[in-house]
C-alpha positions in Angstrom: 0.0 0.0 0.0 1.4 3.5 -1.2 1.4 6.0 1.0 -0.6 9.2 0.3 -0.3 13.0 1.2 -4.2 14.5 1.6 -3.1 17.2 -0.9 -2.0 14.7 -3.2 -5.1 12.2 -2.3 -7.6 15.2 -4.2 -5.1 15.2 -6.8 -5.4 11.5 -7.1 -9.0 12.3 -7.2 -9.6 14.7 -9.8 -7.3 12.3 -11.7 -10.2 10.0 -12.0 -11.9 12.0 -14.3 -15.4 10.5 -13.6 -14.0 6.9 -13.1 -15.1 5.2 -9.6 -13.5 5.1 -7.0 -13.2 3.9 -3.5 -12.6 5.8 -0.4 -12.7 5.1 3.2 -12.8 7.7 5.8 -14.0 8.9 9.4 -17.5 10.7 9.1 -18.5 13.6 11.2 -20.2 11.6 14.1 -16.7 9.8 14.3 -17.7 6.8 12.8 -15.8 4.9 9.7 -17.6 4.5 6.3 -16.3 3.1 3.3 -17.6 4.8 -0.2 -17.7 3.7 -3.9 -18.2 6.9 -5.7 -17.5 8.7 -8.9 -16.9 12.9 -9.4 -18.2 15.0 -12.4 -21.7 13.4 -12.2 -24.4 15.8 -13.1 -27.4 14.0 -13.2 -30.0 15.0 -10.9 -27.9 18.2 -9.8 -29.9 21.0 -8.3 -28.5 24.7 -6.8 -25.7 26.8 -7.3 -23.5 26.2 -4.0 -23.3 23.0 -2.0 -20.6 24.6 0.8 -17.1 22.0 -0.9 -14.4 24.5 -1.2 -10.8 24.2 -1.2 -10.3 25.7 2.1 -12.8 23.1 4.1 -11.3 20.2 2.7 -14.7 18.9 1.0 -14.9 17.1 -2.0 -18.4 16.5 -3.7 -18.9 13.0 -4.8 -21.5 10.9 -6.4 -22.5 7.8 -4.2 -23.0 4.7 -6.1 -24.1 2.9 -3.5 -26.5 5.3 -2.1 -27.9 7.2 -5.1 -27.3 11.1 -4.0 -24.3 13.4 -3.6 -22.1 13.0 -0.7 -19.6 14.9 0.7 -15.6 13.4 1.3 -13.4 15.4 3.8 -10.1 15.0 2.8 -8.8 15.4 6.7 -10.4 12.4 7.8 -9.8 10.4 4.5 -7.9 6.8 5.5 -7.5 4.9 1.9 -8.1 5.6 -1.2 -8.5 2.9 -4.1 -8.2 4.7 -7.8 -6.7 3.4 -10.8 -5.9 -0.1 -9.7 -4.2 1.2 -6.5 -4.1 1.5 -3.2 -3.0 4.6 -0.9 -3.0 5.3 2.7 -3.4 8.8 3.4 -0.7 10.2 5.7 
């Protein structure tokens, strides 16, 4: 398992370019959830501003699992599975 910075883990992110991906991470109630998800979806999209900005740390995410938008914050992010790899986020 490759180790990840979270700076480099959005990078690694973007890089997907609408591909799925997996992500596990600690949600706000401090519980752990694991996510298969995709960016760049737009179906179903509604509103202007949804609150993920560089400065918060969210990324806006399409849950495959679930149907909806979610939200990732890339400070509690643990792995990251993209492209055939695997990273731990340091």
């Amino acid at each position: 398992m490759k180790q990840l910075s979270r700076f480099k883990a959005l990078k690694v992110i973007h890089d997907t370019k609408g591909k799925i991906f997996a992500a596990k991470f600690i949600k706000k109630d401090g519980s752990t959830r694991k996510m298969v998800a995709r960016i760049g979806v737009s179906k179903n999209l509604q509103g202007e501003e949804n609150g993920a900005k560089a400065k918060n740390n969210l990324v806006t995410v399409y849950d495959m699992a679930k149907g909806g938008y979610r939200m990732i914050n890339l400070k509690t992010l643990l792995t990251l599975k993209a492209s055939g790899e695997i990273y731990e986020v340091v």
